[in-house]
C-alpha positions as CSV (number, residue, x, y, z in Angstrom):
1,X,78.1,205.1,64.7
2,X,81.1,206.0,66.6
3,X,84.6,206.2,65.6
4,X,85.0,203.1,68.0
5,X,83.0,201.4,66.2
6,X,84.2,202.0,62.8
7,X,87.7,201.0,64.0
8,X,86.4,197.8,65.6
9,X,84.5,197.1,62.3
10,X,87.4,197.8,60.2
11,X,89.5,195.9,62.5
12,X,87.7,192.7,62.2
13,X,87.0,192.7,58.6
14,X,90.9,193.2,58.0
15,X,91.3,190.0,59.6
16,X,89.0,187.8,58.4
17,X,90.5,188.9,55.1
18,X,93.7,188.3,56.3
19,X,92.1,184.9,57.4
20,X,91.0,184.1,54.0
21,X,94.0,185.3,52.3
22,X,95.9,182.6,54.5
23,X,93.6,179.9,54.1
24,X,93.1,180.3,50.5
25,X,97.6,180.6,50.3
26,X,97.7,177.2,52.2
27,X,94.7,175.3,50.1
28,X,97.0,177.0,46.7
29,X,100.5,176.5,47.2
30,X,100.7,174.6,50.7
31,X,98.2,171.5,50.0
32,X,101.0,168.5,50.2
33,X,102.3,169.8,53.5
34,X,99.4,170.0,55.1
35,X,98.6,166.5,53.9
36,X,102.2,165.3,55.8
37,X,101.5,166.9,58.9
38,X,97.8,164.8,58.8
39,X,99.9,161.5,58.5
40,X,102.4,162.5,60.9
41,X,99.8,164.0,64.0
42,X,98.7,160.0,63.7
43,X,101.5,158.5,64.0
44,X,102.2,160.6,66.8
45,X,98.8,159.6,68.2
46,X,99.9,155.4,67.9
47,X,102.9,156.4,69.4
48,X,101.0,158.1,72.4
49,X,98.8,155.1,72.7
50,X,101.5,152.7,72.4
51,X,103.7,154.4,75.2
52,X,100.6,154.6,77.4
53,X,99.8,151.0,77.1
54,X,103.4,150.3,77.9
55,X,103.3,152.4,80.7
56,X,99.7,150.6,82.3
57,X,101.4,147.5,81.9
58,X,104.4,148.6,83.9
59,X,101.6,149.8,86.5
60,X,100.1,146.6,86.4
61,X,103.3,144.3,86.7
62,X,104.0,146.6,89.6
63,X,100.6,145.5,91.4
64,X,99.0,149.3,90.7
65,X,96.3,148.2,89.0
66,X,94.3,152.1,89.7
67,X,97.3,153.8,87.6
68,X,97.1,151.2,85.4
69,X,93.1,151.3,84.5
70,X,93.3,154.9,85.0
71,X,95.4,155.0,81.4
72,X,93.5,152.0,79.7
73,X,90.3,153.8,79.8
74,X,92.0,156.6,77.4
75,X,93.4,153.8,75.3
76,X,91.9,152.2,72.1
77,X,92.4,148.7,70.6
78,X,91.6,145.0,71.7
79,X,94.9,144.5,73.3
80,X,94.5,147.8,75.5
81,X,90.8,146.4,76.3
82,X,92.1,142.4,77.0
83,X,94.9,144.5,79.3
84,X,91.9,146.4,81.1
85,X,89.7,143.5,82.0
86,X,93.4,141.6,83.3
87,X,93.4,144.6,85.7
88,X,89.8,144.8,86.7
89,X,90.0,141.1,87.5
90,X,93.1,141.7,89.8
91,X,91.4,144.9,91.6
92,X,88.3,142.6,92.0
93,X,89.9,139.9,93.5
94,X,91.3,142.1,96.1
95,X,88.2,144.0,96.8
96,X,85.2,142.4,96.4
97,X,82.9,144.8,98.1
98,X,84.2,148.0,95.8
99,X,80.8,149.1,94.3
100,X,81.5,151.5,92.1
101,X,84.7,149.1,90.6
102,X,81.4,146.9,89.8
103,X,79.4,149.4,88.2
104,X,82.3,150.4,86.2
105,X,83.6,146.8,84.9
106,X,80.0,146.4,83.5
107,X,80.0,149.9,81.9
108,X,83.2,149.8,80.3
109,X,82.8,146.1,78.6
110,X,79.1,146.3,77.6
111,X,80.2,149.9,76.2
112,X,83.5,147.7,73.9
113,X,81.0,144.8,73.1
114,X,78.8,146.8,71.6
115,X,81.0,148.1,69.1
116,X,83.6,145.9,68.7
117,X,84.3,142.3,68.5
118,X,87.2,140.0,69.9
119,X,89.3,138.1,66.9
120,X,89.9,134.9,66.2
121,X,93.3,135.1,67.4
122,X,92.6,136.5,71.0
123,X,89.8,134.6,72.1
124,X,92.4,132.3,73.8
125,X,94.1,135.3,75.7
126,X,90.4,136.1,77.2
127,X,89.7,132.7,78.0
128,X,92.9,132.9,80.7
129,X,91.5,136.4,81.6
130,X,88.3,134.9,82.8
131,X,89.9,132.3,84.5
132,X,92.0,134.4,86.5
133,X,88.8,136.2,87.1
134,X,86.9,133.6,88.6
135,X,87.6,133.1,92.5
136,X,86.3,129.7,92.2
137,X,89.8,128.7,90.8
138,X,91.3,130.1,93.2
139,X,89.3,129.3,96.7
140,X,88.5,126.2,98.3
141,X,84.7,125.5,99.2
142,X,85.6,124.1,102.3
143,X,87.7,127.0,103.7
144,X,85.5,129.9,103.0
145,X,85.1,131.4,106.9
146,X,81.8,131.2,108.2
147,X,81.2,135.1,108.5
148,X,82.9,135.5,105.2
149,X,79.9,133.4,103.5
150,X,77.6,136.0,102.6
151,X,80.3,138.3,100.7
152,X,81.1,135.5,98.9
153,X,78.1,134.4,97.7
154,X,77.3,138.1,96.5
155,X,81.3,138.3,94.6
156,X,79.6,135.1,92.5
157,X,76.6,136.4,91.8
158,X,78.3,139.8,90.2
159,X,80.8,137.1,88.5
160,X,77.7,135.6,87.1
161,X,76.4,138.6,85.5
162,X,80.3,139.7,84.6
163,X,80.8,136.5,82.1
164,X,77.2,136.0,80.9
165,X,78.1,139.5,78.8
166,X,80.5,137.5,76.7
167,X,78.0,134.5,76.1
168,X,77.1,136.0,72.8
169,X,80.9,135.0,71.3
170,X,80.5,132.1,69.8
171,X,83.5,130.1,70.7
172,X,83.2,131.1,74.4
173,X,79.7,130.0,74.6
174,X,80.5,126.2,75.5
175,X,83.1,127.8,78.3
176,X,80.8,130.5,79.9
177,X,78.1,127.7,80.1
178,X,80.5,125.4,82.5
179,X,81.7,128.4,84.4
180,X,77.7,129.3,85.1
181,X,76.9,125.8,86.2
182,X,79.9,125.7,88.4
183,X,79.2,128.9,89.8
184,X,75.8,127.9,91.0
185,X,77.0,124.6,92.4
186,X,79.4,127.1,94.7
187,X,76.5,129.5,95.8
188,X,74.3,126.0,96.5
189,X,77.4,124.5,98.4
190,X,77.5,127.9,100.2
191,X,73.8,128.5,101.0
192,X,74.0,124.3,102.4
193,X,71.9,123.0,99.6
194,X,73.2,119.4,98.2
195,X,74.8,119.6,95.1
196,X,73.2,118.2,92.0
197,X,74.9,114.8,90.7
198,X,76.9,114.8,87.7
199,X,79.6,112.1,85.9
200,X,83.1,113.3,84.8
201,X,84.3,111.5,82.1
202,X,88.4,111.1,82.6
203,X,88.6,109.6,79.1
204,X,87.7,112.7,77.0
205,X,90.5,115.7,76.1
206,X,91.7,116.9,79.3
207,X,90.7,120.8,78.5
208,X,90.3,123.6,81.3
209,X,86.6,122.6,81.9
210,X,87.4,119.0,82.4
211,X,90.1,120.8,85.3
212,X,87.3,122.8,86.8
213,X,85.0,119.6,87.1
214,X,87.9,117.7,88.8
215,X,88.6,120.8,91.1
216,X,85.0,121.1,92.3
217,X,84.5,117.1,92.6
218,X,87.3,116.9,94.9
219,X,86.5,120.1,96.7
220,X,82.8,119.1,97.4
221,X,83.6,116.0,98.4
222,X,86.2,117.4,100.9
223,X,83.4,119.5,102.1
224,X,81.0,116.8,102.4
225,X,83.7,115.2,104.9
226,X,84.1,118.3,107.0
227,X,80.6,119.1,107.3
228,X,78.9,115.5,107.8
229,X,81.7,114.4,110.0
230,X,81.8,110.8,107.9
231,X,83.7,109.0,105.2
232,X,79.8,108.2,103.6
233,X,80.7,110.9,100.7
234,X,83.9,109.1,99.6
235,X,82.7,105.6,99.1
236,X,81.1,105.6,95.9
237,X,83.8,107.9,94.7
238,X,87.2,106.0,96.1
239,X,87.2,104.3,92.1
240,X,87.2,107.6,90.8
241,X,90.0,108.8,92.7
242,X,92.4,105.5,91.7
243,X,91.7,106.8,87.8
244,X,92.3,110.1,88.9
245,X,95.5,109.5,90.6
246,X,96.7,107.7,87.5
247,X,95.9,109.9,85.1
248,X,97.8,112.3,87.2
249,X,101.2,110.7,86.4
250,X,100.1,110.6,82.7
251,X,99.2,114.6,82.6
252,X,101.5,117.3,83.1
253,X,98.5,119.9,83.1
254,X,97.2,117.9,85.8
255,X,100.0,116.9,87.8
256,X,101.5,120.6,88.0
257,X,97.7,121.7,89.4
258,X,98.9,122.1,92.9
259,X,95.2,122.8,94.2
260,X,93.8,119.6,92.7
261,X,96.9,117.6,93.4
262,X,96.9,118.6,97.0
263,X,93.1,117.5,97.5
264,X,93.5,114.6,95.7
265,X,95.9,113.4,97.8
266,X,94.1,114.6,101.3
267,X,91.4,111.8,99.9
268,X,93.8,109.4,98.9
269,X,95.3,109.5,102.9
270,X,91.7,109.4,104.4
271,X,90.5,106.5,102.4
272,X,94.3,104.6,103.2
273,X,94.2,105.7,106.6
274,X,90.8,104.4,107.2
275,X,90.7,101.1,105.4
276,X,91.3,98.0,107.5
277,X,95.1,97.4,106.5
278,X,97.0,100.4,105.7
279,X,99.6,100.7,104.4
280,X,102.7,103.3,104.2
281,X,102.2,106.1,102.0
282,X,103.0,110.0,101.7
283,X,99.4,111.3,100.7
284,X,99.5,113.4,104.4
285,X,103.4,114.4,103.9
286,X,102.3,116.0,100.1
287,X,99.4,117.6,101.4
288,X,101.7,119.2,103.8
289,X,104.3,120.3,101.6
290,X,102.0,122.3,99.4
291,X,100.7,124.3,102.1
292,X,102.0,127.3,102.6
293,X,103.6,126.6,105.6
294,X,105.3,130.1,106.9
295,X,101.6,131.5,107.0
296,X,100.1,127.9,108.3
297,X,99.3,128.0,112.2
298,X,97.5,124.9,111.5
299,X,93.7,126.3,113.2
300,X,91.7,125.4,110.6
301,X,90.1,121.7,110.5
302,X,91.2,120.9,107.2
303,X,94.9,121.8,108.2
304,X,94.7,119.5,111.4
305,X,93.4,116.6,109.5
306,X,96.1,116.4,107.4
307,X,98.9,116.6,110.2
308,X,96.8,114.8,112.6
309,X,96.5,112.4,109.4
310,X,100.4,111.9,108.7
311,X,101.1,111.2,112.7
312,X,98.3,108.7,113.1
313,X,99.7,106.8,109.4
314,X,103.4,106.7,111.3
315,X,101.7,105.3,114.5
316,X,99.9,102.6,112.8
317,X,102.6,101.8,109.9
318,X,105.1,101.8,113.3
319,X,103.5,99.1,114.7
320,X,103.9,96.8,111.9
321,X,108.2,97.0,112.3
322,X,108.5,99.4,109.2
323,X,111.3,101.1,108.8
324,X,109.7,104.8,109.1
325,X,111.5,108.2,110.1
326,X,110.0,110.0,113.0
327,X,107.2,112.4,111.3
328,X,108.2,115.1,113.4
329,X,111.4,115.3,112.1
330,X,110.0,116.6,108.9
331,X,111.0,120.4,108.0
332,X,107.1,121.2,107.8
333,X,106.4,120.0,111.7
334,X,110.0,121.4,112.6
335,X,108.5,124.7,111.3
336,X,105.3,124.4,113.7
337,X,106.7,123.4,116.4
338,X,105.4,126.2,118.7
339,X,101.4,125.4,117.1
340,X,99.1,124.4,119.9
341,X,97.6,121.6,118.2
342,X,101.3,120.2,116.8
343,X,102.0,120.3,120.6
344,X,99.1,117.7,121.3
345,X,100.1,115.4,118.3
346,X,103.6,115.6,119.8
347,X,102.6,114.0,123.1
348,X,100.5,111.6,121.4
349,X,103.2,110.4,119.1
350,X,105.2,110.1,122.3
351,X,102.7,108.4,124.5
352,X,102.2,105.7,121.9
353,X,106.2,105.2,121.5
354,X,106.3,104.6,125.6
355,X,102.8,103.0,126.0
356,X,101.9,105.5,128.2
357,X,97.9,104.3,128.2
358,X,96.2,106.6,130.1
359,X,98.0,109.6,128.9
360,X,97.4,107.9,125.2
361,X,93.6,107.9,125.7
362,X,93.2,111.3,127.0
363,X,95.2,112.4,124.0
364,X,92.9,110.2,121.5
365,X,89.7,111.4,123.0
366,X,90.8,114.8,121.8
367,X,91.7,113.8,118.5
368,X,88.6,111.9,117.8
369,X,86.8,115.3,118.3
370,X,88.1,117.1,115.8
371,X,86.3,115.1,113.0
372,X,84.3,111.8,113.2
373,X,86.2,110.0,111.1
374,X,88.7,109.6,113.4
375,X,86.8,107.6,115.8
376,X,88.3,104.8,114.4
377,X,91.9,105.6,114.0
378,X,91.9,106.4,117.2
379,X,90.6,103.0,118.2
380,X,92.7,101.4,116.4
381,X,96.0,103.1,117.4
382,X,94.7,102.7,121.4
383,X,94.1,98.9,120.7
384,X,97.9,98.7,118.4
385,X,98.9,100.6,122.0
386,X,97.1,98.2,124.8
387,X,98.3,94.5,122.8
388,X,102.3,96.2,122.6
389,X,101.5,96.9,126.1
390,X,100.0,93.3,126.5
391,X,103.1,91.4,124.7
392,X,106.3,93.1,125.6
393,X,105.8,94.4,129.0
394,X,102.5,92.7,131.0
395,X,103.3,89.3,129.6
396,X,107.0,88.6,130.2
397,X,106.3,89.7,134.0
398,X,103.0,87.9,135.2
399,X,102.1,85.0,135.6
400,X,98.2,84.6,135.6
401,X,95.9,87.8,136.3
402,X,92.5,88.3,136.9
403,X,90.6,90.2,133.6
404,X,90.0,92.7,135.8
405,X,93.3,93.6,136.9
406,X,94.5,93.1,133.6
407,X,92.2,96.1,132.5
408,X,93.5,98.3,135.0
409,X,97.2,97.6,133.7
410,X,95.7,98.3,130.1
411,X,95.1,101.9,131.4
412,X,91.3,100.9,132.2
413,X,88.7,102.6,130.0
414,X,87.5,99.2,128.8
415,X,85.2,96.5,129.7
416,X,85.2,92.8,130.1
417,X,83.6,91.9,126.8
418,X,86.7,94.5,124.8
419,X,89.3,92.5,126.9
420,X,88.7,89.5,125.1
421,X,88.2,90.7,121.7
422,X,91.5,92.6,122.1
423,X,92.9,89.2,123.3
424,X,91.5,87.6,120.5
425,X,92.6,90.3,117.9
426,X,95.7,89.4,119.5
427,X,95.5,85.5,118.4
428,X,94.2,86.3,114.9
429,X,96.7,88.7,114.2
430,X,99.2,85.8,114.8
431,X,101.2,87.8,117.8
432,X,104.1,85.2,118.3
433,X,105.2,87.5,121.7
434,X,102.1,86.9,123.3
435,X,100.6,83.0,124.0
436,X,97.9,82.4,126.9
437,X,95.1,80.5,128.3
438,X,91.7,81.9,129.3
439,X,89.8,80.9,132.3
440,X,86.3,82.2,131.9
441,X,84.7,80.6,134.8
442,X,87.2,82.2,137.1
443,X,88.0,85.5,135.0
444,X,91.4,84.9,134.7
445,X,94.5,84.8,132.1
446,X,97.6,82.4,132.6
447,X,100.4,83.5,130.3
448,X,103.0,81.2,128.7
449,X,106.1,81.5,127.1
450,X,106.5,80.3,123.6
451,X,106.8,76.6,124.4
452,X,103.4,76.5,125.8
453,X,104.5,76.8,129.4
454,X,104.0,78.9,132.4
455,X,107.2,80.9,133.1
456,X,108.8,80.4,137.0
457,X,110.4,83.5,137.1
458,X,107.6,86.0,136.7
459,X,105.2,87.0,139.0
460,X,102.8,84.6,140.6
461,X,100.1,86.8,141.3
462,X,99.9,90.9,141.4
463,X,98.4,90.7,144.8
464,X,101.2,89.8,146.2
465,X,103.1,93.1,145.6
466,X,101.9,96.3,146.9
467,X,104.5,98.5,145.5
468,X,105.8,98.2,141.3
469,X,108.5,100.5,140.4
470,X,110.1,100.7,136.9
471,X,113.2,101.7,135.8
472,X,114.9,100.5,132.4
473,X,112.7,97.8,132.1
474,X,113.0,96.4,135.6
475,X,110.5,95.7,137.9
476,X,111.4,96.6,141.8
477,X,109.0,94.6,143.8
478,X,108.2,94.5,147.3
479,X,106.3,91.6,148.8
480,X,104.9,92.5,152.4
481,X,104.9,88.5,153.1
482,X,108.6,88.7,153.4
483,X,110.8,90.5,156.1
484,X,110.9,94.9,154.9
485,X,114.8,95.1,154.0
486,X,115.2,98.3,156.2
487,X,115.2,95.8,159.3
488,X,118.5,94.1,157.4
489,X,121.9,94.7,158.6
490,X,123.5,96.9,155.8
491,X,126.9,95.5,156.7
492,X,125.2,91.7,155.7
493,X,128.0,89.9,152.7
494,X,125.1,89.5,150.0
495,X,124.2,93.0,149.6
496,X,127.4,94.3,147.6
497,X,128.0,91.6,145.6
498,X,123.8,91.7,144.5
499,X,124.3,95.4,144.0
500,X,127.4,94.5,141.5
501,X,125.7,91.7,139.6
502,X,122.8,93.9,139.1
503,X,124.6,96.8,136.9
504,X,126.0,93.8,134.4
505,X,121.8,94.3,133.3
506,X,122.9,97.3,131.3
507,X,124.7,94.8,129.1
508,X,122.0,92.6,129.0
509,X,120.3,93.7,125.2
510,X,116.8,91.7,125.4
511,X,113.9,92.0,127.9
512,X,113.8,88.5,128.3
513,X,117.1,88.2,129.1
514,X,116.9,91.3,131.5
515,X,113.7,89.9,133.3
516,X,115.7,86.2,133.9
517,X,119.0,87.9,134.8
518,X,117.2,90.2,137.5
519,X,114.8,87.4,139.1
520,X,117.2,84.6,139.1
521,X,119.7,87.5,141.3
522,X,116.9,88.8,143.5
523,X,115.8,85.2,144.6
524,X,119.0,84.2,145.7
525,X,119.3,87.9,147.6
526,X,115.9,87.4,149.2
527,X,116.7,83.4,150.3
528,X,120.2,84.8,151.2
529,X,118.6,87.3,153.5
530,X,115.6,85.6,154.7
531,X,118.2,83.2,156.1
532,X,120.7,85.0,158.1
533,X,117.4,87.0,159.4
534,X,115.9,83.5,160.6
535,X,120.0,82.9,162.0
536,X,119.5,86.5,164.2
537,X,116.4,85.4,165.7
């Protein structure tokens, strides 16, 4: 062996002595503080953990949720665990197609279930978890974009196998079963397979499952409206809805759901709106106070029935001599002014208000294509439009008309047979402004004034004028049977003094009055001038 060696060997057995001497010194004289340094590495440790779990929920508050499960994975304890799965379900939400995040949510709770268990006195605090969780809470049906269908479908399917790991817990199994079924009705709804029926009882506890049943009646019945184009879905439900809508003001849990109080009331306006008397409510104006209406552009179908929704309610409710404010004055339409389709109900609102016809139809034929259901508000608001039309402005002029010349005043678009049943509409509806006789041999209408009597001062027959022009309610006429007043001597007595008498009309308030003011003037101007033309030749 070489002195190396022996050095080495000497070496190490000095310190292993050495070693021994100071272990046996410590377990002799030194055993208490070694028993105090135990106690105090651990609290150091639950000081460590403590800090960090601080820290990851600073991360999380903040919105970084990968710091945040970065230093929950390290950390022990239910709360740290509760914290992790808060997190997961935030990343998730946000990025739905993230693999590995998947592979590693499953990992990390089947690895805590398995040896631990949730107390009593959390179970509560994971039942929110899970709700915030679930996308179905926070998504409509109806608004999921077409090409956005399939991811969708596969985010419920992992949610699916995400919650049935906690179906074991005992007082979470009655929860996970509802949120299972309701999943599956969304990935039916989805895939266009009819939903299976089911009753809601609105008498029971009103509990977070009872919410989620609401939500996803309301929503699939929306759907049903969107996709079918028809008001079919909502009839055997409109009962359903009154309860709902009382129980509502009864509820604070319910009535501070924004999502379920804004569909309820999209179904309360489409049900009002198309019932045969509607009346004045703000169903449509809700609706569009709870969307978000700094990121609405109002291009989605749901959107556009609900402002297309609140104009035609004003139109109709208009008609009727209700005091009503001008929907577009509203902060919400103010807002979206410069939207395309808030454009078009803009010129619709304004062709009804000046019984512009033709321009009225073209703009109803384009609102009765965005969903079937409006096929009849928009006949209804185009015959409100035709009997104005019919009473204040074709009536107090004419005399007697044929039916077909009266449809060409009504904007056309119409045949014999709707004449009359507007006319009679008109009768039934008891229109005091508008009284007539019928000549159906001869196709013809004789209007009277409200003593029963045909009027002398309005027109005798529209074929005797070639030319109408309007202006404030005045009708300038020009009969070609009559002498053309550009052969008339301008410097002729009778034309200042008409010319005068015709601006005191501005003070005239009425149409009637207006109408008999102007006539009465322009006959004697017409005999006046006939005459001295008759003296020249």
């Amino acid at each position: 062996m070489s002195d190396t060696d022996c050095l080495e060997d000497y070496l190490m057995s000095e310190d292993e002595m050495g070693s021994g001497f100071e272990m046996e010194m410590s377990s002799e004289n030194d055993e208490p503080l070694s028993f105090q340094d135990a106690e105090q590495d651990d609290e150091e440790q639950a000081d460590d953990g403590q800090d960090s779990l601080q820290l990851a929920i600073n991360y999380k508050d903040e919105g970084d949720y990968i710091n945040a499960v970065k230093l929950l994975q390290n950390c022990k304890g239910v709360d740290s665990f509760l914290l992790l799965l808060e997190c997961y379900s935030l990343q998730f939400k946000y990025d739905l197609t993230n693999a590995h995040l998947k592979d590693e949510m499953i990992s990390t709770t089947s690895q805590f279930l398995m040896s631990n268990t949730i107390p009593d006195d959390k179970i509560e605090l994971l039942k929110s978890i899970m709700n915030l969780f679930s996308s179905c809470q926070s998504d409509f049906i109806f608004d999921i974009p077409s090409q956005s269908i399939e991811l969708k479908k596969q985010a419920l399917q992992f949610e699916k196998l995400f919650i049935s790991m906690f179906q074991d817990i005992p007082s979470l199994t009655s929860l996970i079963t509802a949120k299972l079924h309701l999943i599956n009705i969304w990935i039916d709804s989805l895939s266009g397979c009819p939903p299976p029926p089911f009753v809601i009882d609105l008498s029971c506890e009103i509990t977070q499952s009872l919410i989620d049943q609401i939500d996803l009646t309301l929503q699939l019945s929306i759907n049903a409206i969107l996709l079918r184009n028809s008001l079919q879905p909502l009839l055997h439900l409109s009962s359903f809805f009154t309860q709902l809508s009382t129980l509502f003001n009864q509820h604070i849990t319910l009535k501070h759901n924004s999502k379920i109080f804004l569909q309820l009331n999209f179904l309360l306006g489409i049900i009002n709106l198309s019932s045969d008397s509607p009346t004045f409510n703000d169903h449509f104006y809700q609706c569009l106070k709870l969307l978000n209406i700094t990121t609405t552009t109002f291009n989605k179908d749901f959107e556009k029935i609900i402002a297309s929704g609140l104009i035609c309610n004003s139109i109709i409710i208009q008609n009727n001599n209700s005091l009503l404010v001008n929907p577009f004055d509203y902060e919400e339409l103010k807002i979206a002014v410069n939207s395309p389709f808030i454009q078009i109900l803009s010129k619709l609102y304004q062709n009804f208000i000046k019984i512009n016809l033709i321009e009225l139809h073209s703009n109803l034929v384009e609102l009765s294509k965005l969903n079937a259901i409006f096929i009849p508000i928009c006949n209804k608001i185009l015959k409100l439009a035709r009997l104005q039309k019919l009473s204040q402005s074709i009536s107090k002029i004419y005399n007697s008309l044929t039916l077909i010349q009266l449809i060409d005043l009504l904007g056309g678009n119409m045949t014999r047979d709707q004449l009359l049943n507007l006319l009679m509409d008109s009768v039934l509806t008891n229109n005091n402004n508008l009284n007539f006789k019928l000549d159906l041999i001869n196709d013809t209408i004789q209007f009277l004034d409200t003593k029963g009597t045909t009027a002398n001062l309005r027109i005798k027959n529209i074929n005797n004028f070639i030319n109408i022009d309007w202006a404030n309610d005045i009708g300038l006429l020009q009969n070609n049977s009559q002498p053309s007043f550009t052969s008339i001597d301008p410097n002729i007595s009778t034309v200042l003094p008409f010319l005068t008498q015709l601006k005191e009309l501005r003070n005239l308030n009425t149409i009637e009055e207006k109408n008999s003011f102007y006539h009465s003037k322009f006959k004697d101007f017409l005999n006046c001038s006939y005459n001295r033309l008759q003296d020249k030749n």
